[in-house]
DSSP file (Angstrom, degrees, kcal/mol; ACC not computed):
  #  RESIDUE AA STRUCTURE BP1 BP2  ACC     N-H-->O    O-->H-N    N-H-->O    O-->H-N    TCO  KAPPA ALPHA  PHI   PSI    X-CA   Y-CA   Z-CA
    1    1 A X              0   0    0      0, 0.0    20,-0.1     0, 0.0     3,-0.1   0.000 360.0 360.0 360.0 144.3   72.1  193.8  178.8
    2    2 A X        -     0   0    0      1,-0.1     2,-0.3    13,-0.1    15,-0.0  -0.502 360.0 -89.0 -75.9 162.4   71.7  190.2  180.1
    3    3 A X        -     0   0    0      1,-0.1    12,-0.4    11,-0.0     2,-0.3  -0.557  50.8-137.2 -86.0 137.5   73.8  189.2  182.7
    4    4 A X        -     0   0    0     -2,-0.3     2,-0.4    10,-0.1    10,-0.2  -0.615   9.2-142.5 -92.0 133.0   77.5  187.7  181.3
    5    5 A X  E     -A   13   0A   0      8,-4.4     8,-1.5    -2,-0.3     2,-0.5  -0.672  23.1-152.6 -82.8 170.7   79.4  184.9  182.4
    6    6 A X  E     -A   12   0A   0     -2,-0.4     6,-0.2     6,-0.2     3,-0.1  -0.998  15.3-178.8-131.3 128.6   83.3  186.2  182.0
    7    7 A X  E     -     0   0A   0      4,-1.8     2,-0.3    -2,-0.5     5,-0.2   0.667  63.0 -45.2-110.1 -25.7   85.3  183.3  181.4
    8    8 A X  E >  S-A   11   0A   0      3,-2.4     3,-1.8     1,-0.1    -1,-0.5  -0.965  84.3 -52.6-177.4-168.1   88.7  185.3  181.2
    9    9 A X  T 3  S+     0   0    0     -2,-0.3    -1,-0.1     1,-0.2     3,-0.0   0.761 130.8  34.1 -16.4 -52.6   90.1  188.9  179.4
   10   10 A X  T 3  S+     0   0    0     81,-0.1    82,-1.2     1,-0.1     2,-0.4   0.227 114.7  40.5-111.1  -7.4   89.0  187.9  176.0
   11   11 A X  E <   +Ab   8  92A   0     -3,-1.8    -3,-2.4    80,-0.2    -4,-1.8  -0.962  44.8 167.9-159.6 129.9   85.6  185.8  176.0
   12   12 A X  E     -Ab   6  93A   0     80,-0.7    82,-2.2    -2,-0.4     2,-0.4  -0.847  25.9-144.9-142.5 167.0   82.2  186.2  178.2
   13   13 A X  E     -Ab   5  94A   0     -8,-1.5    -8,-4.4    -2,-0.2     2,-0.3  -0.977  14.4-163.7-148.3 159.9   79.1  184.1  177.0
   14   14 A X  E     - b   0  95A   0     80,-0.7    82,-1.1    -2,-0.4    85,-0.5  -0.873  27.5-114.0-141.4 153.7   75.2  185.6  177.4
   15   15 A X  E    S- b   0  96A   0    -12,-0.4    83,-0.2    83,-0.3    82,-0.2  -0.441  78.2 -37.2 -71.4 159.7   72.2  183.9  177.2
   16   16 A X        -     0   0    0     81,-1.5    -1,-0.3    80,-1.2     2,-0.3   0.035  69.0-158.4 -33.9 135.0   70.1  185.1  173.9
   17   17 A X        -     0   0    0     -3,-0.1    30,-0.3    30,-0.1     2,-0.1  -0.661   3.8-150.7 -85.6 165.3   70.5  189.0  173.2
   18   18 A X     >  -     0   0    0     -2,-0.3     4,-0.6    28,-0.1    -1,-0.1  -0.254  43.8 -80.8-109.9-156.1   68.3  191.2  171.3
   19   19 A X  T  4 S+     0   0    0      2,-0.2     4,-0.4     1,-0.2     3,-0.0   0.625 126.1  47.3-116.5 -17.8   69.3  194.1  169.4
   20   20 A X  T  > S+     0   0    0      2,-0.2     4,-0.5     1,-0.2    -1,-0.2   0.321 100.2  73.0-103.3  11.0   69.5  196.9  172.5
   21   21 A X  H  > S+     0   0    0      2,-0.2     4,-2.4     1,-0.1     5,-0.3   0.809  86.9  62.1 -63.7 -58.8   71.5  194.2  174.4
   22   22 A X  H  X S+     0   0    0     -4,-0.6     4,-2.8     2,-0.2    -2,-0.2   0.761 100.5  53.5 -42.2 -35.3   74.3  195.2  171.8
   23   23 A X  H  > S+     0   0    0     -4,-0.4     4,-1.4     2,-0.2     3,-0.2   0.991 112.0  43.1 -36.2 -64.4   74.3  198.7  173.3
   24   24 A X  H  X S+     0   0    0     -4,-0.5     4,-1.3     1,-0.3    -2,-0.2   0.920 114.3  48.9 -62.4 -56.6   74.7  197.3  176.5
   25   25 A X  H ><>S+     0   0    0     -4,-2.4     5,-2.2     1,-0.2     3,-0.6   0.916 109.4  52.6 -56.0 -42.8   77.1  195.1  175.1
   26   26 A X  H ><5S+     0   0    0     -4,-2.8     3,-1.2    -5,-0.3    -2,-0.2   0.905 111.7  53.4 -55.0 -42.2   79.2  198.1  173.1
   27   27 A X  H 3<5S+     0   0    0     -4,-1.4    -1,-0.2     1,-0.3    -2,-0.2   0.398  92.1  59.3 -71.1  -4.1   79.3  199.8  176.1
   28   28 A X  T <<5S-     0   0    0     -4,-1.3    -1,-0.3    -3,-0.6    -2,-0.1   0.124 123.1 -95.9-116.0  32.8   80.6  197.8  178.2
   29   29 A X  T < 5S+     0   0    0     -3,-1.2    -2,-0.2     1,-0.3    -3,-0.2   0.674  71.3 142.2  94.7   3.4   83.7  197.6  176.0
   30   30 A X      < -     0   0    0     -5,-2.2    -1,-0.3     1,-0.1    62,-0.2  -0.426  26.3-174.5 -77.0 160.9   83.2  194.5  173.8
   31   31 A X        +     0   0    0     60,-5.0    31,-1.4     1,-0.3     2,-0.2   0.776  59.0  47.2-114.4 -25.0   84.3  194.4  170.1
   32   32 A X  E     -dc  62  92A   0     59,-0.9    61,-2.0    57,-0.3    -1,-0.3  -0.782  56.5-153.6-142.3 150.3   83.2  191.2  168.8
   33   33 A X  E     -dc  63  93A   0     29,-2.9    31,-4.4    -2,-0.2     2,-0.6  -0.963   7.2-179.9-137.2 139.4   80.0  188.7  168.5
   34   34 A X  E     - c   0  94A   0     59,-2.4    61,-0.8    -2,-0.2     2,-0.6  -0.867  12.6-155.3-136.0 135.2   79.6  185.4  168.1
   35   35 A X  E     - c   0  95A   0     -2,-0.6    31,-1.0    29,-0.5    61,-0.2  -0.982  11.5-177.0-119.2 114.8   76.2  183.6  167.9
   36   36 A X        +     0   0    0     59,-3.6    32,-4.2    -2,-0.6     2,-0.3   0.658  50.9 101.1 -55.5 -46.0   75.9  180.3  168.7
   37   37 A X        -     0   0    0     58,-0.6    12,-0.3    30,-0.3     2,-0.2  -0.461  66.2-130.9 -39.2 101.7   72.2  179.9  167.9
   38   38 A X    >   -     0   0    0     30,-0.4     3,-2.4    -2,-0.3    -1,-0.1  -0.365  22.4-130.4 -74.7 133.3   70.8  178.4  165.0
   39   39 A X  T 3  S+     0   0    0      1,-0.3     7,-0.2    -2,-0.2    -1,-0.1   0.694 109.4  52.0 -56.4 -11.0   68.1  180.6  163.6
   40   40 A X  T >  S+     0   0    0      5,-0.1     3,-1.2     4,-0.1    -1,-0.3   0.338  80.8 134.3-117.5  14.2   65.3  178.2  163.1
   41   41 A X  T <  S+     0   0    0     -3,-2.4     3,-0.5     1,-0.2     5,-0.3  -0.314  84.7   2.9 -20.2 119.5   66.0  177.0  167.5
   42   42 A X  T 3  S-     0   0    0      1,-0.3     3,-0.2     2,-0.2    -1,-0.2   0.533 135.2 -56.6  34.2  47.2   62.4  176.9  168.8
   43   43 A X  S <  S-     0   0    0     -3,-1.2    -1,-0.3     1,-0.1    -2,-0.2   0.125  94.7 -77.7  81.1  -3.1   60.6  177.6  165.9
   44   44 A X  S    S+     0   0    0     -3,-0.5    -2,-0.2    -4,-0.2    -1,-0.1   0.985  79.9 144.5  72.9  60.1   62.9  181.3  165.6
   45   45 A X        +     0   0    0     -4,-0.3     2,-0.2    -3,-0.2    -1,-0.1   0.068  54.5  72.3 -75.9  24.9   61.0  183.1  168.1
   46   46 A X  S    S-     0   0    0     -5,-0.3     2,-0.4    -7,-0.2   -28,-0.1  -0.685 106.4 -77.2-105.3 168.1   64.4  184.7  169.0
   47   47 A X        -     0   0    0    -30,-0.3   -30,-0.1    -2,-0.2     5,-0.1  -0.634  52.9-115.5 -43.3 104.7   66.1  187.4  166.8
   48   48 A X    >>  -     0   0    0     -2,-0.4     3,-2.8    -4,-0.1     4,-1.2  -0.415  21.8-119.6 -70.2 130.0   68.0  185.8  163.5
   49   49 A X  H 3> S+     0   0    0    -12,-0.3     4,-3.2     1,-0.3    -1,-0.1   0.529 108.3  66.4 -42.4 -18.9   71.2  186.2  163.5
   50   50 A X  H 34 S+     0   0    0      2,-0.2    -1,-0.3     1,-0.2    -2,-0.0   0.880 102.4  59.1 -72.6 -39.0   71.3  188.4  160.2
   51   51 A X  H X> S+     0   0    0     -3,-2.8     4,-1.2     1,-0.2     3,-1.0   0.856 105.9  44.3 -12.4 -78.3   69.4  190.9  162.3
   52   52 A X  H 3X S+     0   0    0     -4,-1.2     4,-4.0     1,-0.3    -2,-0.2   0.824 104.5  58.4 -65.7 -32.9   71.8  191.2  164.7
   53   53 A X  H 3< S+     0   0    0     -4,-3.2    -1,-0.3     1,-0.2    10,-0.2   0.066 102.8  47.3-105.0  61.1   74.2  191.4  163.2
   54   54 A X  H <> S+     0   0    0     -3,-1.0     4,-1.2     3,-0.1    -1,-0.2   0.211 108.3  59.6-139.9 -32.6   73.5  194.2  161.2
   55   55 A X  H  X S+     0   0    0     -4,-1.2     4,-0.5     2,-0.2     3,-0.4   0.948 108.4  51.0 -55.8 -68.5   72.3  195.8  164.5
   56   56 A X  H ><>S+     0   0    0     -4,-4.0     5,-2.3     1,-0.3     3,-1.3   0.776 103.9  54.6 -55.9 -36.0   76.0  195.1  165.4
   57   57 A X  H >45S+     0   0    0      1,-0.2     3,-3.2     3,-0.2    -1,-0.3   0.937  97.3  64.6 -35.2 -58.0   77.4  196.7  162.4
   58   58 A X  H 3<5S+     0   0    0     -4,-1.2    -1,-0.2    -3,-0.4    -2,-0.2   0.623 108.6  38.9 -72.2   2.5   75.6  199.8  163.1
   59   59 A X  T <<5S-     0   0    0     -3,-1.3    -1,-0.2    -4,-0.5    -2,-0.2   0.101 118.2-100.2-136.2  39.4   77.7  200.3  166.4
   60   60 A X  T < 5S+     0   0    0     -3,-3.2     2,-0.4     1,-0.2    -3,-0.2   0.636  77.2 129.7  86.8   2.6   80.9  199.2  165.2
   61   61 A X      < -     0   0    0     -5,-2.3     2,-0.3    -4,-0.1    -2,-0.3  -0.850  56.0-121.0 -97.6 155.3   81.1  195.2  166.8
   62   62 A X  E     -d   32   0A   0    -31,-1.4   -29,-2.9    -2,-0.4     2,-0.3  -0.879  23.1-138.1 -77.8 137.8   81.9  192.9  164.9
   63   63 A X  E     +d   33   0A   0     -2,-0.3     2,-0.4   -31,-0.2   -29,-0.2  -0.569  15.2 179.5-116.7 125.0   79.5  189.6  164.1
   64   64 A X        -     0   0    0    -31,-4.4   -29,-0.5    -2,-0.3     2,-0.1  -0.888   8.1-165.1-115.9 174.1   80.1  185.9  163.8
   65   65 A X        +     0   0    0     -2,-0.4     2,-1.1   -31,-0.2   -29,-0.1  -0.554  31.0 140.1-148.5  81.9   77.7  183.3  163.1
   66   66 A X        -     0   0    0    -31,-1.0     2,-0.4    -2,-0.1   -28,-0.1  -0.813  35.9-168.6-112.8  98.3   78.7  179.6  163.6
   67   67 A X        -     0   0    0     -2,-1.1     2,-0.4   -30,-0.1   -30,-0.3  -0.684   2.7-160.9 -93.1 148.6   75.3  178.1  165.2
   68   68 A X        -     0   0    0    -32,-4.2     2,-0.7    -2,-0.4   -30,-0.4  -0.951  20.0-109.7-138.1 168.4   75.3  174.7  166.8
   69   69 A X    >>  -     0   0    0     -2,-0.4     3,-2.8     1,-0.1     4,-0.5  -0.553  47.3 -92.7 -93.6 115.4   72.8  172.2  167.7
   70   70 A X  T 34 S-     0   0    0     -2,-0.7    -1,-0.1     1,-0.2    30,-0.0   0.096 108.2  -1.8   3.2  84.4   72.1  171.5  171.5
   71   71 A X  T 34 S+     0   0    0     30,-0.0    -1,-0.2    -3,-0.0    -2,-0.0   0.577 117.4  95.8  95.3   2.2   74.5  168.4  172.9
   72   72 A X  T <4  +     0   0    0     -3,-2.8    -2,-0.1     2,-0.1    -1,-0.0   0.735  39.9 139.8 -87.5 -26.2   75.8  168.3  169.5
   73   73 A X     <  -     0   0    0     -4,-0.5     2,-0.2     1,-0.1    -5,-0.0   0.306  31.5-175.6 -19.4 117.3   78.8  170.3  169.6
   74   74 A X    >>  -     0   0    0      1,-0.0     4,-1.7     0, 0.0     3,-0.6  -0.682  39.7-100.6-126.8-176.9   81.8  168.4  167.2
   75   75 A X  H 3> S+     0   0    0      1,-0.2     4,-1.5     2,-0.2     5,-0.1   0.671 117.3  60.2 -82.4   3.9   85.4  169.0  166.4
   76   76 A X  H 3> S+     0   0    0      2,-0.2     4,-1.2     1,-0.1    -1,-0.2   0.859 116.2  38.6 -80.8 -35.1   84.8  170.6  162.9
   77   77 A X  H <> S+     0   0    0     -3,-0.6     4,-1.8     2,-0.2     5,-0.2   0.752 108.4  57.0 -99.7 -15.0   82.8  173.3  164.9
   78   78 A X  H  X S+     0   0    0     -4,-1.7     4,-1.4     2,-0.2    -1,-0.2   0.922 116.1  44.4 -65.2 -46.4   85.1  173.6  168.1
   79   79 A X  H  X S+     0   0    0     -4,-1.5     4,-1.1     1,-0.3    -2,-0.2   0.726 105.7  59.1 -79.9 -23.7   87.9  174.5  165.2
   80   80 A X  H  X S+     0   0    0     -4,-1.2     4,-0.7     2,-0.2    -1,-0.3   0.717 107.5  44.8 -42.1 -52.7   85.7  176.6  163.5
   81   81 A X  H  X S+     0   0    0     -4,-1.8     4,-1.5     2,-0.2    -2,-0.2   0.575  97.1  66.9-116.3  28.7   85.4  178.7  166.6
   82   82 A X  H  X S+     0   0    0     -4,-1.4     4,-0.8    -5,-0.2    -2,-0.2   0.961 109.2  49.4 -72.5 -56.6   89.2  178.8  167.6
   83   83 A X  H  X S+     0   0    0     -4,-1.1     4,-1.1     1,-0.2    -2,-0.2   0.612 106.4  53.2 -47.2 -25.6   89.3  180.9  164.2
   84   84 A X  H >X S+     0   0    0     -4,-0.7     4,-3.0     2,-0.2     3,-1.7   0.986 113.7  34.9 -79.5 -82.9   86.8  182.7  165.1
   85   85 A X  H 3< S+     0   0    0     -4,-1.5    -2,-0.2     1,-0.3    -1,-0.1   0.454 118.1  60.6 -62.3  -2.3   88.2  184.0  168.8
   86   86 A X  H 3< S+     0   0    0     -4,-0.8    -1,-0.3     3,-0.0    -2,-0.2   0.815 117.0  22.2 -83.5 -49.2   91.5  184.0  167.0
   87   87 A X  H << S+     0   0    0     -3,-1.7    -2,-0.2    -4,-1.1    -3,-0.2   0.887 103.0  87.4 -75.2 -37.0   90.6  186.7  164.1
   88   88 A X  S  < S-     0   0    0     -4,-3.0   -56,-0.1     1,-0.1     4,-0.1  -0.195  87.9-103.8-102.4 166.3   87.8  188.4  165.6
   89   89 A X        -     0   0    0    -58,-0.1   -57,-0.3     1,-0.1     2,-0.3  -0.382  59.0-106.4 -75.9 146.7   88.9  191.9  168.2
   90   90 A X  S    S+     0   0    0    -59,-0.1     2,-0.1   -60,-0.1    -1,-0.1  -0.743  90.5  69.0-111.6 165.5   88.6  191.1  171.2
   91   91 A X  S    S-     0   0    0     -2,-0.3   -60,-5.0   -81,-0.1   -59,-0.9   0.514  74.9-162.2 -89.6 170.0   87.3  191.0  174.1
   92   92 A X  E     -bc  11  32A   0    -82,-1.2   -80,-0.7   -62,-0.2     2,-0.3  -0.963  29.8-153.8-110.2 113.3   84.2  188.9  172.8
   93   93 A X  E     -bc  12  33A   0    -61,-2.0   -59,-2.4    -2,-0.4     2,-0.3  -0.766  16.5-174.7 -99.5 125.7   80.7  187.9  173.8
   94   94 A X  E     -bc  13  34A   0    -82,-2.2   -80,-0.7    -2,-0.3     2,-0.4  -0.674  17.3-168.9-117.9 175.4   79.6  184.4  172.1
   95   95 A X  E     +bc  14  35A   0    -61,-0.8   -59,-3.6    -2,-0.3   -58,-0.6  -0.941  19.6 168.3-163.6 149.0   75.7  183.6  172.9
   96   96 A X  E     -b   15   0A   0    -82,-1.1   -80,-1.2    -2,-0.4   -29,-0.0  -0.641  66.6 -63.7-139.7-166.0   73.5  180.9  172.5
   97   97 A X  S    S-     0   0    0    -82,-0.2   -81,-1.5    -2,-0.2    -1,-0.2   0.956 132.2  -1.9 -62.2 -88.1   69.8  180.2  174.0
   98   98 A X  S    S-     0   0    0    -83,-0.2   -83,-0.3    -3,-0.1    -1,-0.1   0.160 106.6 -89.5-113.8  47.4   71.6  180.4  177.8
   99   99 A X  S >> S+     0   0    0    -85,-0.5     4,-2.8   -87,-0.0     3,-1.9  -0.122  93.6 114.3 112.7 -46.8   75.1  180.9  177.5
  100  100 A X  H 3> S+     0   0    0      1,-0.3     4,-2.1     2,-0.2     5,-0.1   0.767  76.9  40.7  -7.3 -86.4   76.1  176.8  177.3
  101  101 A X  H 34 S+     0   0    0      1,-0.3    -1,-0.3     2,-0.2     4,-0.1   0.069 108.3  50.7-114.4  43.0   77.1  176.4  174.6
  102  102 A X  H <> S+     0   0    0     -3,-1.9     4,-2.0   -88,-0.2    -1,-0.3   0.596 110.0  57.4 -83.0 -37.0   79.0  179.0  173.8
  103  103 A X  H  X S+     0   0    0     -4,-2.8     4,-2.4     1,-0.2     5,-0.3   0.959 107.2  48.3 -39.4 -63.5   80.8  178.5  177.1
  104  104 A X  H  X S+     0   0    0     -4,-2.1     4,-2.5     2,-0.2     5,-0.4   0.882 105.6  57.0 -59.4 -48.6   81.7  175.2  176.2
  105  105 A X  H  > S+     0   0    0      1,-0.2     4,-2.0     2,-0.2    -1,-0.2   0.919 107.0  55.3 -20.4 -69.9   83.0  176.2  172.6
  106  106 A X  H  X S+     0   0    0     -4,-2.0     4,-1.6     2,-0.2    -2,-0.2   0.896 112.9  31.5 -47.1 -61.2   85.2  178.4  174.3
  107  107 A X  H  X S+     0   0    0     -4,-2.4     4,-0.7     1,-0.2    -1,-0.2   0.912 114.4  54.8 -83.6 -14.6   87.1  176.2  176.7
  108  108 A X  H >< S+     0   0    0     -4,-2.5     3,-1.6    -5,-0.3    -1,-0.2   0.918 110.7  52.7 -80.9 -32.5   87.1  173.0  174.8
  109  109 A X  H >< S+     0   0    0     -4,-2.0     3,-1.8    -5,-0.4    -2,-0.2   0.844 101.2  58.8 -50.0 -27.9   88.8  175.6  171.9
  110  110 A X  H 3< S+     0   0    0     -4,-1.6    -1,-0.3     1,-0.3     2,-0.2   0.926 102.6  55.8 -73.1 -36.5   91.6  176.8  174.7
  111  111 A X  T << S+     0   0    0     -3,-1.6     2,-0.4    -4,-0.7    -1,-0.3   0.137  92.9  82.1-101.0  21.9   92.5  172.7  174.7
  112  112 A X    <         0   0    0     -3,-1.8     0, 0.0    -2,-0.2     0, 0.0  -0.903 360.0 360.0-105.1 156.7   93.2  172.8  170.7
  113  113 A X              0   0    0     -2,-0.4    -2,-0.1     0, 0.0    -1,-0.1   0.364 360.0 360.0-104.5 360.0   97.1  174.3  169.8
């Protein structure tokens, strides 16, 4: 499993996973995933999210998929994932290319009510 930031209880952010990074990730007591990453990021040599999360299906997490663009990050998508970390079980692992901007997701979402 890549190493996690933990940003509190509920919410840690990874640089890209793959699909035996969700073991890692099952095991260590997460429920939920949230992919930051747009599938066609640097030509899509990484794993598309439809992948994964279908990998994640098959051990019980649950998957989101809100991707956003590098330095783009707006308030339609910040509110987009407050719903997210609001519905989905927690705690939660969000990922992006390294971790950024899912971090950032997360804490500008704590500042919405």
């Amino acid at each position: 499993m890549k190493p996690l930031t933990r940003i509190d209880d509920n919410f840690s952010a990874s640089p890209q996973i793959d699909a035996e990074d969700l073991i890692g990730i099952k095991a260590a007591g997460f429920k939920s995933v949230i992919c930051n990453r747009p599938d066609n990021e640097d030509g899509g040599a990484h794993p598309d999210h439809d992948f994964l999360e279908a990998e994640a299906g098959k051990l019980g997490l649950e998957f989101s998929y809100l991707p956003v663009v590098p330095g783009q990050i707006d308030d339609s998508q910040i509110a987009q994932f407050k719903v997210a970390i609001s519905t989905l079980p927690g705690p939660i692992v969000g990922y992006c290319r390294l971790g950024f901007r899912a971090k950032t997701l997360y804490e500008r979402a704590q500042s919405i009510p």
